[in-house]
OpenMM code with the backbone's topology and positions (N, CA, C; nanometers):
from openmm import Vec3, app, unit

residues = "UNK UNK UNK UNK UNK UNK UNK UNK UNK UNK UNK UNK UNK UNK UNK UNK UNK UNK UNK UNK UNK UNK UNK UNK UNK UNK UNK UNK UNK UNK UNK UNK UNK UNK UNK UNK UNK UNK UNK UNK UNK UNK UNK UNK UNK UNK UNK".split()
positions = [
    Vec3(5.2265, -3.8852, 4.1927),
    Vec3(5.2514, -4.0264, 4.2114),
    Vec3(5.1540, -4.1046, 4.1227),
    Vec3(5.2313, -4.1741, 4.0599),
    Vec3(5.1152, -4.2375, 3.9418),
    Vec3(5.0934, -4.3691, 4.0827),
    Vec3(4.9653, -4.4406, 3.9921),
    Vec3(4.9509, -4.5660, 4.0743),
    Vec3(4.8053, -4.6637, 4.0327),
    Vec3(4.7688, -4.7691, 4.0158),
    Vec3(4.6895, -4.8002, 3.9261),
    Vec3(4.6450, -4.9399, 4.0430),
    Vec3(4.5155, -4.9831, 3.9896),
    Vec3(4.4407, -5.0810, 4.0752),
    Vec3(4.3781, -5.1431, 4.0306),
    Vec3(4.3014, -5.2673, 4.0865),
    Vec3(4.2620, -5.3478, 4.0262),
    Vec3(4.1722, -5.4632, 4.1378),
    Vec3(4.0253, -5.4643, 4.0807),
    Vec3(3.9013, -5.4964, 4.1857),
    Vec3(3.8868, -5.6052, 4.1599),
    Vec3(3.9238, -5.7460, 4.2608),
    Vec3(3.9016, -5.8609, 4.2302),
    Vec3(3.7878, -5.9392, 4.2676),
    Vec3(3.7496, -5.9622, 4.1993),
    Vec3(3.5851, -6.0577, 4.2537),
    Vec3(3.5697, -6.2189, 4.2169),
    Vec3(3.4909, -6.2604, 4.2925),
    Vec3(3.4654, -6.4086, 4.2506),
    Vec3(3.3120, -6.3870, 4.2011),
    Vec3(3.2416, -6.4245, 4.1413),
    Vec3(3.1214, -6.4554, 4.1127),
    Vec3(2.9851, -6.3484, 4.1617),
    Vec3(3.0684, -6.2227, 4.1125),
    Vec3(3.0067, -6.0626, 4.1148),
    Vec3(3.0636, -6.0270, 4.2800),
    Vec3(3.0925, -6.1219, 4.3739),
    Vec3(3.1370, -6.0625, 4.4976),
    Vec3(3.2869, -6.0225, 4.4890),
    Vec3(3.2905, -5.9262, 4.5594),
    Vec3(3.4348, -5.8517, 4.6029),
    Vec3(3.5150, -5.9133, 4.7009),
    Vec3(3.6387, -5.9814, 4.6291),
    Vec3(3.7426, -6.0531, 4.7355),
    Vec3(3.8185, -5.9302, 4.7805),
    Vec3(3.8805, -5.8417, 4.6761),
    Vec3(4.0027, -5.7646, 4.7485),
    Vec3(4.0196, -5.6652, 4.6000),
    Vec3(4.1096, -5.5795, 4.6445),
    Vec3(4.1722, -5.4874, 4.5477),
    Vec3(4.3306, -5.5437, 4.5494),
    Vec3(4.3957, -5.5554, 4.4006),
    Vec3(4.5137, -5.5103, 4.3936),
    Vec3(4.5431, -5.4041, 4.3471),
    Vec3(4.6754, -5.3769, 4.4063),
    Vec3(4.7474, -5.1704, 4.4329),
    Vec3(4.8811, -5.2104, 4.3672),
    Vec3(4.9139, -5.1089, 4.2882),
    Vec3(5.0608, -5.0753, 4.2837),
    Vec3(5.0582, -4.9409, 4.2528),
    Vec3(5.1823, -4.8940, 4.3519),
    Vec3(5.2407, -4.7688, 4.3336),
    Vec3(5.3821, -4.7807, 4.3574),
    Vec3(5.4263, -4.7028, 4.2566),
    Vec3(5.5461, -4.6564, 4.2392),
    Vec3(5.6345, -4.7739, 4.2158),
    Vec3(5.5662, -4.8811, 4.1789),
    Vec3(5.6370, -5.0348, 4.1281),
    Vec3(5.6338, -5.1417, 4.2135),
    Vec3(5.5762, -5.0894, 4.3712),
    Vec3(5.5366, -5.1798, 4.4410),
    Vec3(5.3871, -5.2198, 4.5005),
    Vec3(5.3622, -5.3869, 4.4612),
    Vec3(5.2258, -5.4282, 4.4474),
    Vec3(5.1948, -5.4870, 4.5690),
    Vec3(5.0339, -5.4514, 4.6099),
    Vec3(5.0218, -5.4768, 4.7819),
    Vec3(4.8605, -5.5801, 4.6992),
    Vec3(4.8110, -5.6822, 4.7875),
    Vec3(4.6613, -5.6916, 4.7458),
    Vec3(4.6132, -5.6824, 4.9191),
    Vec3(4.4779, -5.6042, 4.9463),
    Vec3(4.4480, -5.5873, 5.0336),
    Vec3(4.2790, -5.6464, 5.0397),
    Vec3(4.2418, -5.7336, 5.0934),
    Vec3(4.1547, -5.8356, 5.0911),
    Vec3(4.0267, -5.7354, 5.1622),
    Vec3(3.8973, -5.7419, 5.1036),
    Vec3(3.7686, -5.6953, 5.1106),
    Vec3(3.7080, -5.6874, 5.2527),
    Vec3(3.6920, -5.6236, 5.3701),
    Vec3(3.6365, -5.6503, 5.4987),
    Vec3(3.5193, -5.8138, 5.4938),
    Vec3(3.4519, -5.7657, 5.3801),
    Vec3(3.3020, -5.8184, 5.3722),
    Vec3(3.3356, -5.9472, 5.3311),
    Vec3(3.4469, -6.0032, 5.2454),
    Vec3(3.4980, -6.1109, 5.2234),
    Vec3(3.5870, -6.2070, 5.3076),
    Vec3(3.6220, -6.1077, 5.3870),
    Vec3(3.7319, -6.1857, 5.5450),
    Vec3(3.6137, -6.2256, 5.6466),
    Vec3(3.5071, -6.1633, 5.6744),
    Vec3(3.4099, -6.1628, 5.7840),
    Vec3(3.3294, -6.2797, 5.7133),
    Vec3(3.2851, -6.3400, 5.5924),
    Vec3(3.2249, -6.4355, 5.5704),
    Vec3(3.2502, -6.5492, 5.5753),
    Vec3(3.2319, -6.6298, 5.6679),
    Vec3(3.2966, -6.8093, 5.7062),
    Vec3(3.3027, -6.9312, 5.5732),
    Vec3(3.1883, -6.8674, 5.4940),
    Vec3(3.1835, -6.9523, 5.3801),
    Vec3(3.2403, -6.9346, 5.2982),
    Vec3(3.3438, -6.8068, 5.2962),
    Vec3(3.4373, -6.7580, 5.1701),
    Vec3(3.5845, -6.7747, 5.2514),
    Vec3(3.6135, -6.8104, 5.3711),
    Vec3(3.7352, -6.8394, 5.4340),
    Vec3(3.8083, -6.8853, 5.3920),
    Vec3(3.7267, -7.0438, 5.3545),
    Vec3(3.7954, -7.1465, 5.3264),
    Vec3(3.8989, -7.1328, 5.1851),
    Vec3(3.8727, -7.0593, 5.1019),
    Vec3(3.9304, -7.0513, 5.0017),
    Vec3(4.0891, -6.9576, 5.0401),
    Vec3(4.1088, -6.8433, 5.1320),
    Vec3(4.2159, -6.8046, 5.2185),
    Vec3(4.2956, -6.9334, 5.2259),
    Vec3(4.2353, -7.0757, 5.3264),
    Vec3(4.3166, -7.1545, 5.3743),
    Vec3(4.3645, -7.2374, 5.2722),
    Vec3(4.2782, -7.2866, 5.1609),
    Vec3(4.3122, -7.4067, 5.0801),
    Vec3(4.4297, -7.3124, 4.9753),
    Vec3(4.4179, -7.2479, 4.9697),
    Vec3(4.5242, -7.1488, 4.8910),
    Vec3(4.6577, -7.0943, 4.8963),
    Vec3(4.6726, -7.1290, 5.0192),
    Vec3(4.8216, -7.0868, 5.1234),
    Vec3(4.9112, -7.1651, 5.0594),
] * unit.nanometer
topology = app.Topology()
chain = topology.addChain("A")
for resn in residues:
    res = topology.addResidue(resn, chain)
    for name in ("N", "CA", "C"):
        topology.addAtom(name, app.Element.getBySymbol(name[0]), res)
C-alpha cells in the first residue's frame, strides 16, 4: 500500500499531519495542539 504524509506546523509547533492513502486524504490534528486553549481559537475562526 503506497501512502505518503505530510507534518503541518505553525511557527515550529505541530498542528496536525496530513495522510493519504490509496487516494484518500484524512488530516488528523496534533493531541498537543487540540489540548492548548491559546491555539483553539484558530480551529473556530476557520470553520
Amino acid at each position: 500500500m503506497n501512502s505518503r504524509s505530510l507534518c503541518a506546523s505553525i511557527n515550529q509547533t505541530k498542528v496536525g499531519t496530513l495522510q493519504e492513502v490509496t487516494g484518500l486524504w484524512s488530516f488528523q490534528y496534533a493531541e498537543d495542539w487540540l489540548e492548548n486553549p491559546q491555539q483553539a481559537w484558530l480551529l473556530i475562526r476557520d470553520c
